[in-house]
matplotlib code that plots the C-alpha trace (Angstrom):
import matplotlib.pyplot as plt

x = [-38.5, -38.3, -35.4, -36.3, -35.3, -36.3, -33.7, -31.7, -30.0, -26.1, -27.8, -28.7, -25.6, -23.8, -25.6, -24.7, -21.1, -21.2, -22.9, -20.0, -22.7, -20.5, -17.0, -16.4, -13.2, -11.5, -13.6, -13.2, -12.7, -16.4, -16.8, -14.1, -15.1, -13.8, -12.1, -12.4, -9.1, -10.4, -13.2, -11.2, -8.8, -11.8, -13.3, -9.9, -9.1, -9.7, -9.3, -12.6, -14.6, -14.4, -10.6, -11.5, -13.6, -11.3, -8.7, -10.7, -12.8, -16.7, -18.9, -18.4, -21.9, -20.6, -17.5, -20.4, -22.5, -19.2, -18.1, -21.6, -21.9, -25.2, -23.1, -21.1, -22.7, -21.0, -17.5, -16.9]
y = [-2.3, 0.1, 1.7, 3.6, 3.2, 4.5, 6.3, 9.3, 11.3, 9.8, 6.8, 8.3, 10.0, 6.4, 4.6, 7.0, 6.7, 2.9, 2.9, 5.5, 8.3, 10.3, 10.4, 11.1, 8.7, 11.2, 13.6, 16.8, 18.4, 19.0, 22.6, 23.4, 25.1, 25.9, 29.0, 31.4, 30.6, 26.6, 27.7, 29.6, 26.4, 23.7, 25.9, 25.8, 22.2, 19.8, 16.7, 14.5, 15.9, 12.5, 13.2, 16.7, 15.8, 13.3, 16.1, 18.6, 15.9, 16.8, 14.9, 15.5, 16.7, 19.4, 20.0, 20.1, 22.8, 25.1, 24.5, 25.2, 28.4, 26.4, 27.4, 30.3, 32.4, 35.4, 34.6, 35.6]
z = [-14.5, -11.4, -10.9, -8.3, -4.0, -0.6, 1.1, 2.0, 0.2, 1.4, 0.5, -3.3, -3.3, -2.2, -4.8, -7.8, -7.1, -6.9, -10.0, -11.3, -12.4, -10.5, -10.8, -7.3, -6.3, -3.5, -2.1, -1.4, 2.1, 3.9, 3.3, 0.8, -2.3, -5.7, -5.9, -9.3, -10.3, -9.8, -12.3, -14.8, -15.1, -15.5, -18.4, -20.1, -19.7, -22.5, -20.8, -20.4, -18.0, -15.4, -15.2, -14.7, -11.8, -10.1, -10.3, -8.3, -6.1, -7.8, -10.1, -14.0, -13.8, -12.3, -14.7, -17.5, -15.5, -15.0, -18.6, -19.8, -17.7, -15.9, -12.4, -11.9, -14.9, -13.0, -13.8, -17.7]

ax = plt.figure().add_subplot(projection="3d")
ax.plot(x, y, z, "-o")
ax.set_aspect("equal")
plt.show()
């Protein structure tokens, strides 16, 4: 079964939302961006990582790379 589709990327990015691979209900401003205090605070919070997400308007992907040190390794 092929799972794959011709398109752009809003359309890849529209279909993984749809299909909830990204927990991306509200989101964020074009152009904001976490701030280090943003990071600190997802790396201590123990919630599940898609309520993390909604929270701050990004994928839980990306709660997994900042938790995981995968994005902003600078930040101790």
């Amino acid at each position: 079964m092929l799972h794959f589709f011709i398109g752009t990327n809003a359309d890849n990015t529209n279909d993984m939302v749809k299909k909830r691979r990204c927990f991306k209900e509200q989101p964020r401003e074009k152009g904001k961006k976490l701030t280090h205090e943003d990071i600190f605070k997802i790396r201590q919070d123990t919630r599940p990582r898609e309520i993390i997400a909604k929270e701050y308007g990004i994928c839980g992907r990306s709660v997994w790379e900042i938790k995981n040190k995968v994005t902003w390794k600078y930040l101790i």
